[in-house]
Structure formats: structure tokens, C-alpha cells
N, C-alpha and C positions, 0 to 999 in steps of 0.2 A: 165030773167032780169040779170044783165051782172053787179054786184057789186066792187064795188072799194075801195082797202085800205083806199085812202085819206079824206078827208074832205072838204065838200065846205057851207060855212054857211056866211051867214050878219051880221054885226056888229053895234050897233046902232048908230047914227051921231045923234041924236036929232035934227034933220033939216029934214024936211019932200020932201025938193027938193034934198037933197046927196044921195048917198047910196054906202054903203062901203060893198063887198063881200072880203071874206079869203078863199083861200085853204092851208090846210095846209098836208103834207104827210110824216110823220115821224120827220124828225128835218127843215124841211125848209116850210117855209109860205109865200107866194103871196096874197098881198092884192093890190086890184083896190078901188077908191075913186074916184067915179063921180057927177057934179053937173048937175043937169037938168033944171037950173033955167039960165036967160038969165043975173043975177045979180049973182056978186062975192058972196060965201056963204063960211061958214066955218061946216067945219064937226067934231064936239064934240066930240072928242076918245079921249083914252089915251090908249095906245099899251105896255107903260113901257119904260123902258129907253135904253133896246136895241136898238142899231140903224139897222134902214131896209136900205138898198142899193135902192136910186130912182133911176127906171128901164128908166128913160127918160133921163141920162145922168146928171143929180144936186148932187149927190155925194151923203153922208148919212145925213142922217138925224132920228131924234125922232116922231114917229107918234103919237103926239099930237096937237089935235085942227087944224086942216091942213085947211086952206083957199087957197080956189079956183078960181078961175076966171070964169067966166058965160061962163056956157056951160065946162068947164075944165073937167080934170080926172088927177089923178095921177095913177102911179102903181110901187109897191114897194116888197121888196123881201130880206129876214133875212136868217139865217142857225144857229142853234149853236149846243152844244156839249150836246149827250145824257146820 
């Protein structure tokens, strides 16, 4: 078995159709936010008030309470100082 620094864990959205996965590997975290539902849903986080970099081109933003579009995904991507 072939072990890795980093971390990869799910983050709870209290919405049973979202699901939000983090990896995070020393000072930088990637986090994906997908909805599986064919209706706009929102996914219940709060990340804090760091802003992530959205990786889809929407500039930054605060990973709180993130609504989706049906069927959507976001993915997003922070760094800061250790």
C-alpha cells in the first residue's frame, strides 16, 4: 500500500443530494461541490472567511452555503501561510 502525505476527506452539506470532498496537502486545499439532484440545491458549509479561488474561472469567493444548479459542481482552491 503506497501512502500519501495529503488528505482527502468529505465535508458535510446537510443535503443528502450534494457532496462536498477536500484535499488538502500541507498549506493548500481543493475542495469539489457537486449536486446529484436534477434541482438547484444548496450545500450547507461554512469554510470560514478565507476566500478559495473558483477553479471554473468566477474569481473568489467565501465557501458559504454555495447553491447549485441541478446537476452543477463547483471546484475551488485556497493556499495560505504556515
Amino acid at each position: 500500500m503506497v501512502r500519501f502525505p495529503e488528505r482527502l476527506l468529505t465535508y458535510d452539506t446537510y443535503n443528502s443530494h450534494v457532496l462536498c470532498i477536500c484535499r488538502q496537502l500541507k498549506n493548500e486545499m481543493v475542495v469539489g461541490v457537486f449536486n446529484f439532484s436534477d434541482e438547484p440545491q444548496t450545500a450547507w458549509i461554512d469554510m470560514g472567511e478565507m476566500p478559495f479561488q473558483d477553479l471554473l474561472g468566477k474569481g473568489e469567493c467565501v465557501l458559504r452555503n454555495i447553491i447549485l444548479p441541478g446537476n452543477g459542481y463547483g471546484w475551488y482552491y485556497k493556499t495560505w501561510e504556515e
